[in-house]
C-alpha positions as CSV (number, residue, x, y, z in Angstrom):
1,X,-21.1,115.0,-89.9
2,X,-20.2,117.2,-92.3
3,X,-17.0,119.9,-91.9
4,X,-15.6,122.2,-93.8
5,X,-13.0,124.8,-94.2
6,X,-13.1,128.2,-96.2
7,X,-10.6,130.7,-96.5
8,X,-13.2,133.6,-96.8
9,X,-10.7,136.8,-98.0
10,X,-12.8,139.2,-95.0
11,X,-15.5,137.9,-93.2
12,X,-17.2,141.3,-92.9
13,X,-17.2,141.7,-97.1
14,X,-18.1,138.1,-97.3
15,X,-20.5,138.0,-94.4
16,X,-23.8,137.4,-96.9
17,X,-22.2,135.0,-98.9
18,X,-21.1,133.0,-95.7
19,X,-24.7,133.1,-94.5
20,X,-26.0,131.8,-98.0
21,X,-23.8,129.2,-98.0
22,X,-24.3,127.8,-93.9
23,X,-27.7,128.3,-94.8
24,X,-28.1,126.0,-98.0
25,X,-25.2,123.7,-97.0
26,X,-25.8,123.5,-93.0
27,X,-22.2,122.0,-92.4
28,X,-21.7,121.0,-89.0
29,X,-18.5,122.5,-88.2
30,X,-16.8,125.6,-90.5
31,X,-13.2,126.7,-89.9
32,X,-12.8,130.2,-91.4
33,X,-9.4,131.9,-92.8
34,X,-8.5,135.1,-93.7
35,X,-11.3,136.7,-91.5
36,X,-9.0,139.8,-91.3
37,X,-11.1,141.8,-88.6
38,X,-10.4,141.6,-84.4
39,X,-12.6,139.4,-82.1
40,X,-15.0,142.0,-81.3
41,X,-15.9,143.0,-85.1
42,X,-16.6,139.4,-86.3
43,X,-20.4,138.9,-87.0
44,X,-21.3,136.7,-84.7
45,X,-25.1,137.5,-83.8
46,X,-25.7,136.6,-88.0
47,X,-24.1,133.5,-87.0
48,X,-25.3,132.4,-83.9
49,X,-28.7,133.0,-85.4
50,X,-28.3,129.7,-87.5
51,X,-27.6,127.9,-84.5
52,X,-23.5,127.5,-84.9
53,X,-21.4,128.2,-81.7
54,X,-18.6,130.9,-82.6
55,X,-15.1,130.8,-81.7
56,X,-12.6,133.5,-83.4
57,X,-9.1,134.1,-83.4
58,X,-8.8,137.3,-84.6
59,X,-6.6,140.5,-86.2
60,X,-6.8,143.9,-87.3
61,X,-6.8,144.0,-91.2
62,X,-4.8,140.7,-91.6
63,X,-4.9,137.2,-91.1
64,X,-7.3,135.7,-88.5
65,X,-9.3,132.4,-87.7
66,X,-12.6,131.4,-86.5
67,X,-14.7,128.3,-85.8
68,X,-18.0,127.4,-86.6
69,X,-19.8,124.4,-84.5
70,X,-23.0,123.1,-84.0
71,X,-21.9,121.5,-81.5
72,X,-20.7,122.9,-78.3
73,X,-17.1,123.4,-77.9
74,X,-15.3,121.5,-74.6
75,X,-12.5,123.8,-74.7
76,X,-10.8,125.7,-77.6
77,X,-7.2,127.2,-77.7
78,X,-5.4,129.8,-80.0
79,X,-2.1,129.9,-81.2
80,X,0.4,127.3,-82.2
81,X,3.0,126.6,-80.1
82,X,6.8,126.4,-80.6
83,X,7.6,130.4,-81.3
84,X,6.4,132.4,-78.6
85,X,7.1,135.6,-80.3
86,X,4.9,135.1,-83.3
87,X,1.8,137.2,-82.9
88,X,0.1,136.4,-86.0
89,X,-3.8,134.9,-86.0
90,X,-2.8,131.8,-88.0
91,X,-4.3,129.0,-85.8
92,X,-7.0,128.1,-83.5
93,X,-8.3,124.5,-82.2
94,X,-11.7,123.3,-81.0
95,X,-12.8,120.2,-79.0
96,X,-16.5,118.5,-79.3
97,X,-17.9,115.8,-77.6
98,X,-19.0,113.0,-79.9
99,X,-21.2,109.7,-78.9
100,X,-18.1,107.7,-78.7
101,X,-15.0,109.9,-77.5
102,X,-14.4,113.4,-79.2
103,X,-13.1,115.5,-81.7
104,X,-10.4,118.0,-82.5
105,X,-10.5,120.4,-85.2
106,X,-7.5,122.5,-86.0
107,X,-8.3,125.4,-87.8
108,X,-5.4,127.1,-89.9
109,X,-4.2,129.7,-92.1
110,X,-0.5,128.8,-92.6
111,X,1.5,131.1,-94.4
112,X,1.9,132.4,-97.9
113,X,6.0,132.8,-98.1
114,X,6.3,135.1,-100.8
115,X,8.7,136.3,-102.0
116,X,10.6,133.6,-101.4
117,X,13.8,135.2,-101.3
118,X,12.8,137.3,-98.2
119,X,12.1,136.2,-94.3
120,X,8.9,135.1,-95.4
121,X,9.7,132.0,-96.6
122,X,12.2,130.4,-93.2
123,X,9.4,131.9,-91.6
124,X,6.6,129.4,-93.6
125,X,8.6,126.9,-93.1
126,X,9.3,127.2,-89.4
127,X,5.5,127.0,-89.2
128,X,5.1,124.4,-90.6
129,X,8.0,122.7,-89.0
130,X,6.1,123.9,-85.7
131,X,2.5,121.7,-87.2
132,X,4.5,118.9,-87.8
133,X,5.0,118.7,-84.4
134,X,2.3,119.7,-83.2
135,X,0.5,116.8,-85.2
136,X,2.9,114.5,-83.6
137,X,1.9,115.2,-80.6
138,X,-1.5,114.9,-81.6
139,X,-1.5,111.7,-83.4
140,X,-0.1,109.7,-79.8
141,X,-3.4,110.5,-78.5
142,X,-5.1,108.1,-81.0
143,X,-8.4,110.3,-81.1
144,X,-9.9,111.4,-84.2
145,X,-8.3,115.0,-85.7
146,X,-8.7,116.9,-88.3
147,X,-6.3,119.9,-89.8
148,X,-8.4,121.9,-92.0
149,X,-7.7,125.3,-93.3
150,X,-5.5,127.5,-95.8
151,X,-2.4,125.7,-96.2
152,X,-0.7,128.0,-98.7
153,X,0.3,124.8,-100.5
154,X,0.4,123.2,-103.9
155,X,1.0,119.4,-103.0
156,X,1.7,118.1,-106.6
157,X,1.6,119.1,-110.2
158,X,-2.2,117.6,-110.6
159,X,-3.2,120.8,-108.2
160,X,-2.5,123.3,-110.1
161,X,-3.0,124.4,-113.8
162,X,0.1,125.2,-114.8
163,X,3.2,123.6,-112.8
164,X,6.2,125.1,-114.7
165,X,4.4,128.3,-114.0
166,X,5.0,127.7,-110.0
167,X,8.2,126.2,-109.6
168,X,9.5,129.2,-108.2
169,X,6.3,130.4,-105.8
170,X,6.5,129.6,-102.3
171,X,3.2,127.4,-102.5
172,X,5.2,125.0,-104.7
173,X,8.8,124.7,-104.4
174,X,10.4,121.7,-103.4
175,X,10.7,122.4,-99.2
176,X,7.4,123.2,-99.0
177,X,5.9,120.2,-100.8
178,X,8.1,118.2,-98.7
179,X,6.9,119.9,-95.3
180,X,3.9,118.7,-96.7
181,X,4.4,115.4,-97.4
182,X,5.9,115.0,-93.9
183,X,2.6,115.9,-92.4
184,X,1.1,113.0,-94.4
185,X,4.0,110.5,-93.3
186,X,3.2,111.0,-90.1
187,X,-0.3,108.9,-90.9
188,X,-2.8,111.8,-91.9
189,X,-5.0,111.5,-95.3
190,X,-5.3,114.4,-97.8
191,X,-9.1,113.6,-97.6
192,X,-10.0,115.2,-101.0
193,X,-7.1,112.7,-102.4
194,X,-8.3,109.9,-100.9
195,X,-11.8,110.1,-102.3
196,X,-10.4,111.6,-105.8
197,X,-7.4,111.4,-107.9
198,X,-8.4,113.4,-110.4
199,X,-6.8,116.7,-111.7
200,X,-8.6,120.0,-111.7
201,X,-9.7,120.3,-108.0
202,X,-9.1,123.7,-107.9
203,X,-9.9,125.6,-104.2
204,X,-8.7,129.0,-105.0
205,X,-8.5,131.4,-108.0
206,X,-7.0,134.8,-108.9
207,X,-8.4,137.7,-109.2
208,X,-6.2,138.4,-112.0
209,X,-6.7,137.7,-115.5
210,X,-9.4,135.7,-115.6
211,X,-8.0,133.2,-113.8
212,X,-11.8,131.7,-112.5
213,X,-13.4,131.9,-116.2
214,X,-10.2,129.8,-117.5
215,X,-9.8,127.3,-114.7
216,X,-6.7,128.6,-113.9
217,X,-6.5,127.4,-110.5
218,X,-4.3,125.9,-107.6
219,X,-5.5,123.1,-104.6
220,X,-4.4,124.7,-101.6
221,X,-7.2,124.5,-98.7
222,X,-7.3,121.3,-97.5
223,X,-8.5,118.9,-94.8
224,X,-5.7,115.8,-93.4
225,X,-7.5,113.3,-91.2
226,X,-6.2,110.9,-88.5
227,X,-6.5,107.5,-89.3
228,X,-9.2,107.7,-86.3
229,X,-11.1,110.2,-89.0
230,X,-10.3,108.8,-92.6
231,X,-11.8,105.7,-91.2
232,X,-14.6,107.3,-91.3
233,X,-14.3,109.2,-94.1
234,X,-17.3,109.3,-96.4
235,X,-17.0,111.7,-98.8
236,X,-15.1,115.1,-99.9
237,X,-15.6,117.9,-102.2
238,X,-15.2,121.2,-103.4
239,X,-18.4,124.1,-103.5
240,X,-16.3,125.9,-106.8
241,X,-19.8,127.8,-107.3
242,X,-19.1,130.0,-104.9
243,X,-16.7,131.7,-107.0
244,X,-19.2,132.6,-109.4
245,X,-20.8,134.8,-106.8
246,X,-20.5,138.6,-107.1
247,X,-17.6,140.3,-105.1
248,X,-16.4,136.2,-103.9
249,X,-13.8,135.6,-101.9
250,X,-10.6,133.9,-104.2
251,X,-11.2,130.8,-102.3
252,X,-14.0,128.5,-102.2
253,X,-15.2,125.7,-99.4
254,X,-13.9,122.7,-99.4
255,X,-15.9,119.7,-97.1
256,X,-15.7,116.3,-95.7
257,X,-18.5,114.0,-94.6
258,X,-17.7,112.0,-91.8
259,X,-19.3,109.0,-89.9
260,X,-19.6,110.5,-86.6
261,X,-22.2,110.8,-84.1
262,X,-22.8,113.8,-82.0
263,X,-23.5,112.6,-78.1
């Protein structure tokens, strides 16, 4: 089973590159970011048409989430819990029946924090204060999950080009790397890690000066597994040729293959 998560800047701009790349890729399950339209403008006929089921999570102009399964969802809920007031379309979960028990996917767009000296960045880390939980929770229930999405962080210095460039940025200072690595105590896998130590695995590049034609890049989409997934894990990667497409989106997909049976 093959899932992946891309952070696709708009799905509306994007929607032909999307449908080039479910088409030549056929992942099994696709959690969108950035899809920046409401529920009722997302393209779902185009995507139904390839057989996926569509779930969306969506806002006007900004943000939004969506997921993509072959399989058919068992329930799905939006939202993350922990701040009630918090309107923004960061996070939506999905729930599919496998051969042996079932599977949650939580799709997410976490945020940016920038400029760090403004409310942006208590509010980044609340959220991800508020993940850590909810993964807590999660984890009791012993079932295999899977984060996937936009995380808006630079783990460590091997995921992104320059470090003494970023020390400052909200992706990369110390609390947020630490929020991070809290996640991971709690017993998830950074699956792209765990298949790949190697530096250079890049998921998203500016706009701005060249940054895709020099490899100027950062790691910040990723996928963290239960142990109930990495023990399955298979194999992860990174589609960085969808950034040479015309008009792209700044980020690219990034998959897992896992050894998991649909019922």
């Amino acid at each position: 089973m093959r899932i992946a998560t891309w952070n696709v800047n708009s799905v509306r701009q994007r929607i032909d590159h999307l449908l080039t790349w479910l088409k030549d890729c056929s992942p099994d399950i696709v959690c969108l970011q950035e899809i920046k339209c409401v529920d009722e403008a997302f393209p779902r006929l185009e995507i139904e048409a390839l057989g996926y089921n569509v779930v969306t999570h969506g806002q006007k102009t900004f943000n939004g989430v969506a997921l993509l399964s072959k399989l058919p969802f068992d329930e799905t809920k939006s939202g993350l819990a922990g701040d009630d007031d918090d309107a923004h379309a960061r996070f939506l979960e999905g729930v599919v029946t496998l051969r042996h028990g079932v599977l949650r996917i939580a799709c997410l767009y976490l945020p940016n924090g920038n400029p760090p000296e403004t409310e942006k960045y208590p509010y980044k880390l609340k959220w991800m204060s508020r993940l850590l939980e909810y993964s807590r929770e999660r984890l009791k229930t012993e079932e295999p999950l899977v984060l996937a999405g936009d995380f808006n962080v630079i783990p460590k210095a091997e995921d992104v080009h320059n470090p003494a460039a970023w020390v400052n940025d909200a992706l990369f200072r110390p609390a947020t790397r630490e929020s991070f690595q809290s996640l991971l105590g709690l017993g998830l896998t950074d699956a792209l890690r765990a298949v790949t130590d190697a530096p250079g695995q890049y998921t998203f590049w500016d706009y701005q000066a060249g940054a895709w034609q020099k490899n100027q890049g950062l790691r910040i989409d990723h996928l963290l597994l239960s142990p109930q997934a990495s023990d399955r894990l298979i194999d992860a990667g990174i589609d960085s040729y969808v950034r040479a497409w015309e008009k792209p989106s700044d980020h690219v997909p990034v998959w897992i293959d896992l050894d998991l049976d649909a019922a």
